[in-house]
ZAMARGU-4260 file (C-alpha; in steps of 0.2 Angstrom, whole numbers, plus 5000, padded with zeros to 4 digits):
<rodrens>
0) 5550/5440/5546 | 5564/5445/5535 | 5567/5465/5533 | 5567/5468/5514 | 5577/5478/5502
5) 5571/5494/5496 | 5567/5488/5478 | 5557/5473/5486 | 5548/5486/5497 | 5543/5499/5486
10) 5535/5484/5474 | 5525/5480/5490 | 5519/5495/5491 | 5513/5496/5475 | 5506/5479/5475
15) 5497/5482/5493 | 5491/5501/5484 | 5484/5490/5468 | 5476/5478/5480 | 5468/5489/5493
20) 5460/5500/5477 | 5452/5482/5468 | 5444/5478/5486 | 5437/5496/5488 | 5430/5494/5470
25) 5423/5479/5472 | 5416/5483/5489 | 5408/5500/5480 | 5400/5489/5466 | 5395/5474/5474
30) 5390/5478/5491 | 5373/5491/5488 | 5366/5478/5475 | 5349/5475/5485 | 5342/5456/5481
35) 5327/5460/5495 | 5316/5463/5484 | 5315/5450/5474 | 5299/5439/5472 | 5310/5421/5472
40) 5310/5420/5493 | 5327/5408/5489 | 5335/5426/5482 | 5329/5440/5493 | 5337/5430/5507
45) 5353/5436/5500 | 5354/5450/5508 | 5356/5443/5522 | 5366/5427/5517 | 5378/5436/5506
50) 5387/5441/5525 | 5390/5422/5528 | 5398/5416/5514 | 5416/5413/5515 | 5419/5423/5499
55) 5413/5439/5510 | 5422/5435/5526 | 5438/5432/5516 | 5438/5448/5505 | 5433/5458/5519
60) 5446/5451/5527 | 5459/5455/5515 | 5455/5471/5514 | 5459/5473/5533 | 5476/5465/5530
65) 5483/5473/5516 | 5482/5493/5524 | 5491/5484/5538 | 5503/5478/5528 | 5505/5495/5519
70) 5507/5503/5534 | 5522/5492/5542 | 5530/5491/5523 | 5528/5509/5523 | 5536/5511/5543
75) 5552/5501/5536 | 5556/5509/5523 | 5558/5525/5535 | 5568/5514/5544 | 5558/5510/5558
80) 5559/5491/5560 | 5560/5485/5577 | 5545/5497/5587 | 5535/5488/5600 | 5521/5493/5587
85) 5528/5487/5570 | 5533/5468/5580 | 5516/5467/5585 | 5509/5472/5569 | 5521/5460/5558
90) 5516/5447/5569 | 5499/5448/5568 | 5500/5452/5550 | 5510/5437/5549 | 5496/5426/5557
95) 5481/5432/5550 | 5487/5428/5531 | 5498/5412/5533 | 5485/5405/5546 | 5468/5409/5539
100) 5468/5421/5525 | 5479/5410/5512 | 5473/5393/5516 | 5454/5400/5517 | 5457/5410/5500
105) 5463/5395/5493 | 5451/5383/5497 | 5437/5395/5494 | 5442/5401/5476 | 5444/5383/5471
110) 5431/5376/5478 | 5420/5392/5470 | 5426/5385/5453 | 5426/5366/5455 | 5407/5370/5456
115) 5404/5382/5446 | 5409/5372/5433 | 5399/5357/5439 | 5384/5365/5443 | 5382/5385/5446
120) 5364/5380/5454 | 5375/5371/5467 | 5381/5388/5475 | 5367/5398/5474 | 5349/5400/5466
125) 5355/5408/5446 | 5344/5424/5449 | 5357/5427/5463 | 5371/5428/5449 | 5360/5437/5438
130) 5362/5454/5450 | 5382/5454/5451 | 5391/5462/5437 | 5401/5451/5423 | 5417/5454/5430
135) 5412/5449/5449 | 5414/5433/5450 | 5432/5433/5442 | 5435/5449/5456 | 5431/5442/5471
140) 5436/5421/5468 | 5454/5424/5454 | 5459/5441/5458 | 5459/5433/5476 | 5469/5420/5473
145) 5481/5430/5462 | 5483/5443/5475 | 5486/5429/5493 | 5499/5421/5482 | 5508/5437/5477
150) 5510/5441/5496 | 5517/5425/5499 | 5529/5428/5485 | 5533/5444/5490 | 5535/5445/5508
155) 5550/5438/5516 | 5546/5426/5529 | 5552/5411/5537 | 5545/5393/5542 | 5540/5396/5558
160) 5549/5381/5570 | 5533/5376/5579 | 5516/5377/5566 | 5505/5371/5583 | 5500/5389/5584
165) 5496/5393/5567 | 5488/5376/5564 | 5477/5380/5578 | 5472/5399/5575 | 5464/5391/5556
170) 5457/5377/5565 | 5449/5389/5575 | 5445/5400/5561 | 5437/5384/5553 | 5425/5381/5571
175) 5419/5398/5571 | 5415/5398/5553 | 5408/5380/5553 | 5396/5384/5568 | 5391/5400/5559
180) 5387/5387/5543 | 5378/5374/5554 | 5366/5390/5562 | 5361/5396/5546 | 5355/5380/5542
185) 5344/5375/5556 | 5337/5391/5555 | 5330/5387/5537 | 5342/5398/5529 | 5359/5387/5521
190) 5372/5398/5515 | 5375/5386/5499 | 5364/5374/5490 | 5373/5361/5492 | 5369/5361/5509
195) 5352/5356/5505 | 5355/5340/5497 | 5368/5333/5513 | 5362/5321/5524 | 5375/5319/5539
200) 5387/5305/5529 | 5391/5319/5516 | 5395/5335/5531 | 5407/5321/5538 | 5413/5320/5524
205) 5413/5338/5518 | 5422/5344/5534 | 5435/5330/5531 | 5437/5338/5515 | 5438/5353/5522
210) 5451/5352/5534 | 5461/5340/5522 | 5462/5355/5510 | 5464/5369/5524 | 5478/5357/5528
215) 5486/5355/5511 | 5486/5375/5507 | 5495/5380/5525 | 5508/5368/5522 | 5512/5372/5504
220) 5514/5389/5508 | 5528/5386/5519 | 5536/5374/5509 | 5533/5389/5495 | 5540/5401/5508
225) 5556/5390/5511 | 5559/5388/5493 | 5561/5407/5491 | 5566/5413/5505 | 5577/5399/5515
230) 5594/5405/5508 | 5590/5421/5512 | 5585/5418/5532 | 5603/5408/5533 | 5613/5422/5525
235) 5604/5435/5536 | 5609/5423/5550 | 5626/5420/5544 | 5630/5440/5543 | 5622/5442/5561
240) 5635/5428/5568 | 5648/5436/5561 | 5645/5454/5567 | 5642/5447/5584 | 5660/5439/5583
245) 5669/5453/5577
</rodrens>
């Protein structure tokens, strides 16, 4: 990572502040509504579906990330920089959004609408929809979107020189969340309807998709990074060489 100036910080911080408070709201608001009760078996299951689906693993997610990111934008600004703690922390704040939080956000929220507008019924039964409030679905698959991008925007990084280790921390991710999908349904309960009309031809093909997309988004996000902050790395490198000269 880049260290930043403090006009770029304190709009971080108030970014990460706005952030943090929408996932607290929107886990407040979303998380107690109880679908257990209801008589439609394909609904009451929710409760206990709703903790698989991609939409809950990435929001919960982000809302590990960005007090973590709060906290090492908050450290810099006091001048404290290179602590064992804070290099640990940016790296793994570093990681866990270029390498699965981005790309999974992306993919999901897309995918989220690309249905939606297709078919709802292909996501989930529509009495599930009928329990959220109207401004949910927009919270948890746009504000999402919005909000990974902005960090990408906003954070100075730089491309790192080898991606295997990033490619293969969200390829990993990717595993664990596709076996979590595949369990799910051969226990009688798929996460997403869709699954329910795939015979093994279309989950090739879904996975390929998958990956293709997964791929797509951890790429741009570099080329994004290295459009905005690419000058900025070789001046920082430039002023570093001649220090060390004079």
């Amino acid at each position: 990572m880049i260290r930043s100036s403090d006009i770029l910080l304190n709009v971080r911080l108030c970014y990460y502040g706005v952030a943090i408070s929408h996932l607290v709201f929107a886990v407040i608001m979303i998380i107690p509504i109880d679908m257990s009760q209801d008589e439609d078996p394909r609904v009451s299951i929710y409760s206990r579906v709703r903790w698989k689906l991609i939409t809950c693993w990435f929001n919960l997610m982000m809302l590990t990330y960005f007090p973590i990111a709060f906290y090492c934008d908050l450290k810099e600004k006091h001048g404290e920089w290179d602590t064992k703690r804070l290099r640990r922390l940016r790296k793994f704040r570093d990681y866990f959004m270029t390498s699965i939080i981005f790309p999974t956000t992306m993919y999901a929220d897309i995918s989220f609408w690309t249905l939606w507008m297709k078919d709802p019924e292909l996501i989930a039964p529509m009495a599930v929809f009928k329990y959220l409030p109207y401004w949910a679905q927009h919270s948890l698959h746009t504000v999402s979107g919005i909000v990974v991008l902005m960090d990408i925007l906003l954070l100075p990084r730089r491309r790192p020189t080898n991606m295997i280790p990033g490619l293969a921390l969200m390829l990993a991710f990717c595993s664990v969340y596709g076996c979590v999908l595949a369990v799910s349904q051969f226990t009688g309960e798929p996460v997403y309807s869709l699954f329910e009309l795939f015979g093994w031809l279309e989950v090739i093909m879904f996975v390929a998709i998958t990956i293709t997309v997964y791929m797509f988004f951890h790429f741009l996000q570099w080329y994004i990074v290295e459009l905005i902050w690419g000058k900025t790395y070789e001046e920082n490198n430039k002023n570093t060489l001649q220090k060390k000269k004079t």
